[in-house]
N, C-alpha and C positions, 0 to 999 in steps of 0.2 A: 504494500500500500504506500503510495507516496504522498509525504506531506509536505504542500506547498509553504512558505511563508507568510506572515500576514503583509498587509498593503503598506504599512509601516507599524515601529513601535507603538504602543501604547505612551502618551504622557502621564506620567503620573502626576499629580499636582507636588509645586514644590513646599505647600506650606499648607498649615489648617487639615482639617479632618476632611479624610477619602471615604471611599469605598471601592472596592474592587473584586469580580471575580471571574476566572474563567469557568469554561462548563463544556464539555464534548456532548451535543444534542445528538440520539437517534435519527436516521432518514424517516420519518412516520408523523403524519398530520396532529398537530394537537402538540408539539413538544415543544412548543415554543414556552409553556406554560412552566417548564421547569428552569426558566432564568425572568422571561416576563414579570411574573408576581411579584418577586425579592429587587426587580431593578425597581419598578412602581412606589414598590415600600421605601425603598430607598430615597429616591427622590422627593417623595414625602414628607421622609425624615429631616433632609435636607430643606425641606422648608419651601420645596420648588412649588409652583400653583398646579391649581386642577388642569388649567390648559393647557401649559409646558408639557404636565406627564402626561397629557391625552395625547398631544403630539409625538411624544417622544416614543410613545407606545406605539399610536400605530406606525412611526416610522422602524421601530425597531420589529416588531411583530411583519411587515411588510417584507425586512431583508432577511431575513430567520425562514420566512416561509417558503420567500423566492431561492432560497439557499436550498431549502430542501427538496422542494418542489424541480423549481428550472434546476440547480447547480445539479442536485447530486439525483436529480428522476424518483426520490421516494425508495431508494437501494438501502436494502437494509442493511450494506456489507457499508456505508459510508456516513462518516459522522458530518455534523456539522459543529465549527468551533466558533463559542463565542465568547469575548471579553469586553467584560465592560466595566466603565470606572466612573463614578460618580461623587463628587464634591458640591459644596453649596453655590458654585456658580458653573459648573463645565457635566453635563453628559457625553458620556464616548460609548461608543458600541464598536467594536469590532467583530465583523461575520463571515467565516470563510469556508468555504463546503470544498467538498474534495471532485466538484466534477472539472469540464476542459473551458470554462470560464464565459464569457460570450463580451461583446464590442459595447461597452454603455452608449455609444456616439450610434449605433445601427440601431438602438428601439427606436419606433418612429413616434413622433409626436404626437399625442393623444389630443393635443387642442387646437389641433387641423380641421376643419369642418368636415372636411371627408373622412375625419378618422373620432370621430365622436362617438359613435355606437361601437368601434370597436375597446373590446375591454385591452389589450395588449399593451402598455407603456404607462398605464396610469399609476403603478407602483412605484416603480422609478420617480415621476413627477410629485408624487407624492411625498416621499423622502426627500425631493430636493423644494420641496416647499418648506414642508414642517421642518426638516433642520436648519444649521446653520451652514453646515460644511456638511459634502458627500463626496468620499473619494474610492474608487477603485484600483486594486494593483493590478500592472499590466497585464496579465493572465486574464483579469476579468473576473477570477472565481473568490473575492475578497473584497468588502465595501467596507468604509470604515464612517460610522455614525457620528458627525456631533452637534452639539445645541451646547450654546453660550446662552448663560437666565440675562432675563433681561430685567430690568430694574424692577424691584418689588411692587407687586401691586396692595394695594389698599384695598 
């Protein structure tokens, strides 16, 4: 089994209280739910708002899925790896599955009029909504999630 690199380091923050874990997910629908929950609480704890963790969720839940689903086809011989690091201003997600990666510049545009009804690119769009940074390693088979908080809300 070969295992790829992730798309870069993880930061760790240099100062103040983190969080951080990694977790090797199963290829099988619904697994996203054993790092989801504890990142949420996390964030929580962290003091981040409802909206940030709504976003941050389904952006995270979006590249976990596509990891399992597109990267690695639902194989149950391949994991998906994820780390994530959470401090009271910075969410990271790192998600890397072990399939042959695919081109983020070749999904097509989901806010194309001719491409409205198709479901194909809206996850990706998605992700680069709600976070702040999305990047892929050149392989393709590795995104790395982040969200900067943005000033407290009242």
């Amino acid at each position: 089994m070969e295992h790829h690199g992730p798309a870069e380091k993880a930061p760790v923050p240099r100062e103040g209280p983190f969080w951080s874990r990694e977790i090797d997910l199963p290829s099988e629908r619904g697994a996203s739910r054993r790092i989801t929950d504890e990142l949420l609480d996390q964030l929580g704890g962290y003091g981040w708002s409802p909206s940030e963790i709504f976003n941050v969720h389904l952006a995270a839940e979006e590249a976990i899925v596509n990891a399992i689903v597109h990267g690695n086809k639902l194989d149950p011989a391949k994991k998906v790896h994820v780390a994530c690091v959470v401090s009271p201003d910075l969410a990271r997600i790192e998600v890397t599955d072990e399939g042959d990666g695919f081109d983020p510049a070749s999904v097509p545009d989901c806010t194309l009029e001719d491409r409205l009804d198709v479901p194909s690119g809206r996850g990706v769009m998605l992700m680069r909504t709600f976070m702040t940074r999305i990047a892929y390693n050149a392989k393709g088979n590795s995104v790395v999630l982040e969200k900067r908080r943005t000033a407290a809300e009242d």
